[in-house]
N, C-alpha and C positions, 0 to 999 in steps of 0.2 A: 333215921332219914337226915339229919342234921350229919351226923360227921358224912352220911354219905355226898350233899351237897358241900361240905368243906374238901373233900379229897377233889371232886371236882373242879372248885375255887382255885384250887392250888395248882391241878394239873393245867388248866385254861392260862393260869398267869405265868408258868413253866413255859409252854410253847411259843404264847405270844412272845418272848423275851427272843426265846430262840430265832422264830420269824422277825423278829428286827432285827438282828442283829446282822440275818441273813441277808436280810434287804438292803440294808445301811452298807454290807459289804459289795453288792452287786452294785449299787451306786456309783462304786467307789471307782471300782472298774469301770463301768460305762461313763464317768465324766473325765478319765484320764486318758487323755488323746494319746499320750506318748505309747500305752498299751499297743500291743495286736490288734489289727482289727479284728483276727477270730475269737480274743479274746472277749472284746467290749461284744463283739456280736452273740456271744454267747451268753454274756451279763443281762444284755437287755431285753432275748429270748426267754427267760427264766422269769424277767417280771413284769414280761406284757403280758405272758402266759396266766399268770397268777394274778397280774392286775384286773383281765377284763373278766374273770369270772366276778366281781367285785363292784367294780367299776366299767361298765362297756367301752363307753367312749375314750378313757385313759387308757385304757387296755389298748383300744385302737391305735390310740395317739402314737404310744409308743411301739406300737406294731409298725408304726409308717416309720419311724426314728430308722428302726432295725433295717424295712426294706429299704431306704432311700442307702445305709451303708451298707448294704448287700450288694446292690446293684453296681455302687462304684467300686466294693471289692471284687465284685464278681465272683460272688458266693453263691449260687443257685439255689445250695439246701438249706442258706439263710432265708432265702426271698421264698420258698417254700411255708417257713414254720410261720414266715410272719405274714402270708395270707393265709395260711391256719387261724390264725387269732385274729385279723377281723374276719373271717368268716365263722367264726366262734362268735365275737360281739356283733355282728350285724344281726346273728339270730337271735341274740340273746333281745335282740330289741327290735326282732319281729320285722326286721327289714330283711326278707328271705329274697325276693330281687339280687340284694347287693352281695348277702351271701354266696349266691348261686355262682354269681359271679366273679367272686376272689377263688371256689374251689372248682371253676372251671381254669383260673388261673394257676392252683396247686395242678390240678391233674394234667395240664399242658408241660410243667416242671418239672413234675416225676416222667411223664412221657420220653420228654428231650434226653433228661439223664437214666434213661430206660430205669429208674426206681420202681420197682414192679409192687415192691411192698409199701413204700408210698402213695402208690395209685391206688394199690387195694384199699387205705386206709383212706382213700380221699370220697374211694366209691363207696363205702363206712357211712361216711361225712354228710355224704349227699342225701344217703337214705332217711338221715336225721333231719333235713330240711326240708325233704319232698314229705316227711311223716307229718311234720310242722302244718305243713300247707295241704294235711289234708290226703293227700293223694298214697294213697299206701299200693296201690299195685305199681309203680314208678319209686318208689321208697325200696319194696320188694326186689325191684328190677337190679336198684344200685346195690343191694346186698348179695343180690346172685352173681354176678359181677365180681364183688370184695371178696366174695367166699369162693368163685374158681380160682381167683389168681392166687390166695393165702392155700389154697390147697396142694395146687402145683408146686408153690415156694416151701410146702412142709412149715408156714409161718405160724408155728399155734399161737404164738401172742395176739395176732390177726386176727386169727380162728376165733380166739374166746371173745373177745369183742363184737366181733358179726354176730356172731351165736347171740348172744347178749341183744342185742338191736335188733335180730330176728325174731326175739321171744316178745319183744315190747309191740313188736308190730303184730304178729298173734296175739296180745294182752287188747291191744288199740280195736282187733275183731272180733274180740270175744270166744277167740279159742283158744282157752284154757289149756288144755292138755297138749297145743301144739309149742303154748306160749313156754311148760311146763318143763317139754323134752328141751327145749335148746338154752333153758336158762340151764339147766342140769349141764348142759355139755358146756357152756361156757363155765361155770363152777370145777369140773374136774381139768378143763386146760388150764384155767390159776393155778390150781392149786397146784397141779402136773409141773409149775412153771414159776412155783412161789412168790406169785405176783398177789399180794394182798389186797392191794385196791381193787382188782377185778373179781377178786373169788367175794371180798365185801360186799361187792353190787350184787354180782350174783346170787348171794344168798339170801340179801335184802328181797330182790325179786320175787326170788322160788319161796321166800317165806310169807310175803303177799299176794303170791297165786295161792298156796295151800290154804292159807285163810278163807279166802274165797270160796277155796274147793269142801274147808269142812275140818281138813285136817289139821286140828288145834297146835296138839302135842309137836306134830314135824314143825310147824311155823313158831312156833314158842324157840323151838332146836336154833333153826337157822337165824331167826334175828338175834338169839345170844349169841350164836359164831359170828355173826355179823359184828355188832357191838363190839366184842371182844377185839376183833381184827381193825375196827375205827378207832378205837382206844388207843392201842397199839401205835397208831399210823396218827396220832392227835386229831383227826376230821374232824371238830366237834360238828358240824353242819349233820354231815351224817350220822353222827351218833346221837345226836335230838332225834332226828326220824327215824335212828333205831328203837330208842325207848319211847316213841308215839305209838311204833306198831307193836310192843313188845306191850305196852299200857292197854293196844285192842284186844290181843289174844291173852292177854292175864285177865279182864274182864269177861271173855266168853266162858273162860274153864273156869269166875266164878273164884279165884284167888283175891277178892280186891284191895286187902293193902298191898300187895303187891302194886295191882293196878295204878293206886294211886303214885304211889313211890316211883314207877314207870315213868307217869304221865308231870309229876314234878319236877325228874331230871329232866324231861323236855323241854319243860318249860323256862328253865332256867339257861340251860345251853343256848337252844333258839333265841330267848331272849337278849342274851351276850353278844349272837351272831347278828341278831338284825334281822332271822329267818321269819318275816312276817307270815307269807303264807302255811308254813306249816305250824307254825304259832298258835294259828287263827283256830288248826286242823288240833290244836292239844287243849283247847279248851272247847270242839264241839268233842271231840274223846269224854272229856271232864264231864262235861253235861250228860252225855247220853250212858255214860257209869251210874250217876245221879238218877239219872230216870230208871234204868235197870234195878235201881235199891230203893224207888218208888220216892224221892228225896226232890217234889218240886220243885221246890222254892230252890234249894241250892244247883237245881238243873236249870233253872231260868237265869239266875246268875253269871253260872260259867257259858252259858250260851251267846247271853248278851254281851257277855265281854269279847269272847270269838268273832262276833258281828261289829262288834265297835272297830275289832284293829282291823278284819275282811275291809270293809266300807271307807277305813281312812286311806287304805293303801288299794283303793280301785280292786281287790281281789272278788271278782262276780262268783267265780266258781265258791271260793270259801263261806261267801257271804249267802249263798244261796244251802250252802252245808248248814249254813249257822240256823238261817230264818227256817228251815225245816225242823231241826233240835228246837228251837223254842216254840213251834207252831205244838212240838208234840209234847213239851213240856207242859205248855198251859192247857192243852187236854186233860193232859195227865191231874192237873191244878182243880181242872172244873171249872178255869173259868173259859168259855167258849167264844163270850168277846171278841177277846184278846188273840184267844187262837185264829177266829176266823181272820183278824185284821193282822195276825202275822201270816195269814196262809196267801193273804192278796199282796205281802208283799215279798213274798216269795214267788208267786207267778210272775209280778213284776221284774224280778231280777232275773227268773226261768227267761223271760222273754227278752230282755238283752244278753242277753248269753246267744239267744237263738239270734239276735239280728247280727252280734258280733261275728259267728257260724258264716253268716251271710257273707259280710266283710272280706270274711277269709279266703270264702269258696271265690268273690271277686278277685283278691289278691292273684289265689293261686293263679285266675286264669289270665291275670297280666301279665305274673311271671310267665307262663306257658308263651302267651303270643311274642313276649318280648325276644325268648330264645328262638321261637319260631321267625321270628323276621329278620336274629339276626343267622340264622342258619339259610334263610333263601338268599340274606346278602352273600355270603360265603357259599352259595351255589351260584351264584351270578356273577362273583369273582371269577370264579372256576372255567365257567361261560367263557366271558371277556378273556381268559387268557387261550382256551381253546382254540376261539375265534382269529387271536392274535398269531397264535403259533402254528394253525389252516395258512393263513394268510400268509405269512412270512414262507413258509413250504410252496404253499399255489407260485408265488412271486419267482424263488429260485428254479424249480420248473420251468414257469415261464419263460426265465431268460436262458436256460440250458437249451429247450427247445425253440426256441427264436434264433438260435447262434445255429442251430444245429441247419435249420430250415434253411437260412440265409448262404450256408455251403450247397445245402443240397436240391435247392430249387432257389437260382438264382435266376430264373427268367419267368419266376411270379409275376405279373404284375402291380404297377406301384399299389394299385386301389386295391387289392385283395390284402395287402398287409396294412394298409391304414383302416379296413375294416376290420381287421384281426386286432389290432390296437384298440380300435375304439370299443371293442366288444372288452376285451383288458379292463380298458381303462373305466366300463361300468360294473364290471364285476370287483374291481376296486373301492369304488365308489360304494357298493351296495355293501362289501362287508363291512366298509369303514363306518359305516350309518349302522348298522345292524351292533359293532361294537360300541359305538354312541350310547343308542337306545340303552342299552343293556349297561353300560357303563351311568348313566344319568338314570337309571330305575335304581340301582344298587347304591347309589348317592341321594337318591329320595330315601329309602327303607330307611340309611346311617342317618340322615339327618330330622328323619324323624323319632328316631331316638337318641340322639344326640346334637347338640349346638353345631350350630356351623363351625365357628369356632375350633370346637373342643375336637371335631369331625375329620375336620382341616391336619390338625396335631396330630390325629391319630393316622393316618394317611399316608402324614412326609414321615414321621418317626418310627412308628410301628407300635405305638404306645403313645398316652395321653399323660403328661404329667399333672400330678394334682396341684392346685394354688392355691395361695391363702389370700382373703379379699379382707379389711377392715372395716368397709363400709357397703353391706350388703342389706336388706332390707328383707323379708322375708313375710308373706300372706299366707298367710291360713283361713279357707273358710269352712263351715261343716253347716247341713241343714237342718233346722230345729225339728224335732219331733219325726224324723225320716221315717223309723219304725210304724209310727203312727198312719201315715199318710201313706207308705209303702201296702200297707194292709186294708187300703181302697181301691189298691190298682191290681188290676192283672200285668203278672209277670210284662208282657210285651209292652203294659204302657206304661210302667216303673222304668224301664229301659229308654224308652221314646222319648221320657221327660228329662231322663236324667241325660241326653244324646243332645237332645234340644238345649240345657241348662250347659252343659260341658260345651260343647260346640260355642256358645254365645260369648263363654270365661275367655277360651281361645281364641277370640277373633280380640275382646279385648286386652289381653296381652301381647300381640302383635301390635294394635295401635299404640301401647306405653313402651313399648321397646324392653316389657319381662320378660322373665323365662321362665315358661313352667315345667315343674321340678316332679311332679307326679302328681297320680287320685287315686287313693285306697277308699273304695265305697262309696258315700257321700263324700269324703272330703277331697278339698281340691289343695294342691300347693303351691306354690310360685316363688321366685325372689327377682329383685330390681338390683340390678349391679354387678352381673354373674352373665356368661362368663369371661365378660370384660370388664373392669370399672370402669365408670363413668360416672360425674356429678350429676348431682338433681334425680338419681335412681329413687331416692327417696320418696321426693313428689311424686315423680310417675307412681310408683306403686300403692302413693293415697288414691292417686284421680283413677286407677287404676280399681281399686276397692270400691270408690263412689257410683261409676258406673256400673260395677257387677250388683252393687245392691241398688241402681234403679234398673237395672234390666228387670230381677224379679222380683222387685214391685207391678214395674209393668207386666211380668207374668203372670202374676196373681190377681191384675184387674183381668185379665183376657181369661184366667179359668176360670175366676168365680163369674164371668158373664156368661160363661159354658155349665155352668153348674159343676164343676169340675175341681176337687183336690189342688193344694199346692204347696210348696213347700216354702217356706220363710227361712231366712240364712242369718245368721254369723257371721261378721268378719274380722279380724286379726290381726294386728300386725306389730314388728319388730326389727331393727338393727340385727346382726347379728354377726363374730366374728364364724368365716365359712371357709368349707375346703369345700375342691373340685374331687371325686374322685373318679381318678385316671385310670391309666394304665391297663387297654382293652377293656372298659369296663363297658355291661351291657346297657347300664343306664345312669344316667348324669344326677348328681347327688347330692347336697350338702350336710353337712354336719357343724355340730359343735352344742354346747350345755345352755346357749341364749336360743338356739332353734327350739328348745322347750320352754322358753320364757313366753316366744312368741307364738307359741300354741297355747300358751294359756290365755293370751290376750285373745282368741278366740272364743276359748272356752269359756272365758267371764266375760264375753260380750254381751249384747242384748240383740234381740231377732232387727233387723230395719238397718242397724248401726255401724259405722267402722271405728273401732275399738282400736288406739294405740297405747304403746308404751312411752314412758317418759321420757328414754333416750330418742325415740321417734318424734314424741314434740319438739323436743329441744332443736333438731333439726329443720325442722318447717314452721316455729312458733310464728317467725316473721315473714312469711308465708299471705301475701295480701288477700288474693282469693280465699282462702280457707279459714273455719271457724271452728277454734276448739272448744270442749265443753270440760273443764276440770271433774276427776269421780271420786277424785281424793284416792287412800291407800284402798285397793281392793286384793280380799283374801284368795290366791291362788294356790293351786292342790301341787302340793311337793317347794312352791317356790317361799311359800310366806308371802308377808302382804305389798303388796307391789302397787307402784303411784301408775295411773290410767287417764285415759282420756277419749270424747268421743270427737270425731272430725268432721266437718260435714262443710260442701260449699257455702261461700258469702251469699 
């Protein structure tokens, strides 16, 4: 086992050398202006790509670098790849909104440049985000789609991919044997096509359906071909979760030093990687080996350890793996304690899992109405131009047959053609009101999902360019204990509270001149100084905080006089440097690594309070009306310990 983790040690520090050196060289290109532009555009295509599996928001970053010199070179297959990659990091970080939205912009750019095989792959794309959000017969829809047109083009590279993404959405419904046929058919187009990375996945797959299915010996087959072909290809990421699942199926056929020797090269690779969640998933492996050899005490061990790194790194799903392995470890122990008070806190976690379920099912259906609203806008565009081009037609008519009348019955009289006019001149009148109407409902819809502002830009230009602001401020509030109080209401009046509660935020953010920025679930978002700057955004968005946490106060006298549930809030807030994101987008956005500063200042706030950061005091310390309350350095999750403060009127 030892020289086998040494051949490891050595391959790991082999590749990384390679990858720097590989980076360092695309650098080098992309800061040399003298270059090509197709050249720097292809440098920087390569390590946005690779950054934001990594890194989200860099990856981003440099995705926007790419399209802003797309666009002035007038490369469209560049502005392509680099809405591929943030619609790759916007999912990666659960913003499927935005995602939706940059690969509604790829598949408008494979359209234009009729790229039929970049469409297919964009309708790939989609089906990954709609799977995301839940909706698998809309997921199904975008891969029926990918797989006519890769069928027509004879594209098997295409082919095997969909195929792939069809089996995972069969895997997501529990039909095994359908998941079973199309991981197989993706597997023989790799290989048909000596694409290694694909026929990897594929076999990874098909050898975690057959587990499933019973069939040891084939899943044993296929993670070694798997392995083998990650090796190959240096992936360590994938080759820890080749030897995790290769660690399951050496423990069912009962080989266990094998097993173990499996589940150590896992741990060691993942380790290197930073692959926390699957990490978490090599030491509930280790434990439930341990209980299989009837080995409590070292199955309580590797258990708790899975649960320590689940729980550091917010992973509920792992952590919920973990606290079942030790619930049935300390059965196994005898002592029943312990079990029962791991088995409460495993429903515990069962049950945020289930509220987060919730969250999602809310997401998806914003993303839904959001596309929906903006699809009636672009049917009422449609309208408005009809109406215009009736009109412009009715007009020349008009005066054809006015010229025509005026030869041929010239002894009308005067009053029969002024009432011919006047009748004209209201059926004028009536369509131009009627395109009015139509034209200010289709400008209500935009600017109800977008800033006036940003609305305005998209309008004259045809596109919204993104900005960078320095002095943004940024709210976050979320309600304490929602799950709790959600689980007193019936569905309708969960809805009614939270309609009343959101309605109340909105009217105070129009009085401080914020912008709100979205609501995923309970939470709400907002920022001060977007998407114009202006001074004293800051204060607004305290006095801004202070009122929404006395609205529900005063809410929570009026329920509990009702005898009635309530929700108590959190609030947050931060500086932050921000981008606008533009360019047709469906919905207005911010970003950057201090927008999760100020989500923490949420998060370690206290229920009643508005909670700032330090760079937020510093701007309002002298601030007459307001009184700060020092918290000293407070520990937040991912940032380390960060200086705090509570704010509250004189």
């Amino acid at each position: 086992m030892t020289s086998l983790r040494a051949i490891y040690l050595v391959l790991s520090i082999a590749i990384g050398f390679v990858s720097m050196a590989q980076t360092d060289s695309l650098w080098r290109v992309w800061s040399d202006t003298a270059k090509p532009d197709s050249a720097r555009l292809k440098a920087i295509q390569v390590l946005a790509w690779k950054t934001v599996f990594e890194q989200p928001d860099s990856g981003m970053a440099l995705a926007y670098e790419q399209l802003t010199l797309a666009k002035r070179s007038k490369a469209p297959l560049s502005e392509f790849e680099a809405y591929t990659t943030m619609a790759v990091g916007s999912s990666m970080k659960s913003d499927y909104t935005a995602s939706l939205g940059y690969l509604q912009m790829c598949l408008t750019t494979a359209q234009t440049l009729r790229d039929r095989k970049r469409e297919a792959n964009t309708y790939s794309n989609l089906s990954n985000v709609y799977k995301n959000l839940g909706d698998l017969p809309q997921a199904l829809q975008q891969l029926e789609r990918s797989l006519r047109i890769d069928t027509e083009l004879e594209n098997k590279e295409g082919l095997a991919g969909t195929f792939n993404n069809i089996g995972n959405i069969h895997t997501e419904l529990g039909d095994l044997d359908k998941a079973l046929e199309n991981y197989q058919r993706s597997a023989a187009l790799a290989e048909e096509l000596d694409n290694k990375r694909g026929r990897a996945q594929a076999l990874l797959n098909l050898g975690a359906t057959h587990l499933e299915l019973g069939a040891l010996d084939t899943a044993l087959t296929e993670f070694e071909q798997s392995l083998e072909l990650y090796r190959s290809m240096g992936r360590k990421l994938e080759m820890g979760m080749a030897f995790n699942n290769l660690g399951r199926v050496l423990a069912r056929l009962e080989r266990i030093p094998e097993a173990f020797a499996s589940l150590d090269s896992a741990e060691q690779l993942l380790s290197a990687m930073g692959g926390m969640r699957q990490l978490a998933r090599t030491h509930v492996n280790r434990g439930n080996l341990f209980r299989q050899l009837g080995n409590a005490r070292k199955a309580i061990a590797a258990c708790a350890e899975g649960e320590r790194i689940a729980t550091a790194n917010g992973l509920l799903q792992q952590q919920r793996e973990c606290l079942q392995c030790l619930m049935q470890a300390h059965e196994l122990a005898g002592d029943f304690r312990t079990a029962y008070r791991e088995q409460a806190r495993y429903m515990a976690v069962n049950d945020s899992l289930l509220g987060l379920n919730n969250s999602k099912e809310v997401t998806r259906m914003e993303v839904t109405r959001s596309f929906r609203e903006r699809m009636l806008a672009d049917s009422l565009d449609n309208v408005r131009q009809r109406f215009e081009q009736e009109l412009a037609y009715q007009e020349q008519l008009g005066n054809e047959r006015d010229r025509r009348n005026l030869f041929l019955i010239a002894s009308i009289a005067v009053l029969g053609i002024a009432g011919g006019l006047w009748a004209r001149l209201r059926f004028v009148r009536r369509s131009r009101a009627a395109i009015q109407k139509e034209k200010d409902r289709s400008d209500d819809l935009l600017h109800n999902i977008l800033p006036v502002e940003v609305a305005a830009e998209l309008k004259d230009k045809g596109h919204a360019d993104a900005k960078h602001f320095d002095q943004v401020t940024v709210l976050f509030t979320d309600f304490k204990g929602f799950t709790e109080v959600s689980e007193l209401l019936s569905p309708a009046e969960l809805v009614d509270e939270l309609n009343v509660c959101f309605k109340a935020f909105d009217k105070i953010m129009g009085e401080h001149r914020i912008e709100k920025i979205k609501t995923i679930g309970d939470a709400y978002m907002a920022a001060g100084g977007v998407p114009e700057a202006r001074s004293g955004s800051a204060r607004d968005t305290v006095q801004a905080a202070l009122d929404m946490q006395a609205f529900m106060e005063d809410r929570i006298r009026i329920r509990s006089k009702e005898g009635k549930p309530a929700f108590r809030m959190r609030v947050g807030l931060g500086p932050v440097v921000a981008g606008i994101v533009g360019d047709r987008k469906f919905q207005y956005d911010i970003w950057g690594d201090a927008v999760n500063t100020a989500s923490r200042m949420e998060s370690s706030g206290e229920v009643g309070q508005v909670n700032i950061s330090a760079a937020t005091y510093a701007l309002l310390k002298d601030e007459p009306d307001l009184v700060f309350t020092p918290r000293g350095l407070v520990q937040a999750k991912g940032k380390g310990e960060l200086e705090m403060y509570f704010v509250a009127r004189r």
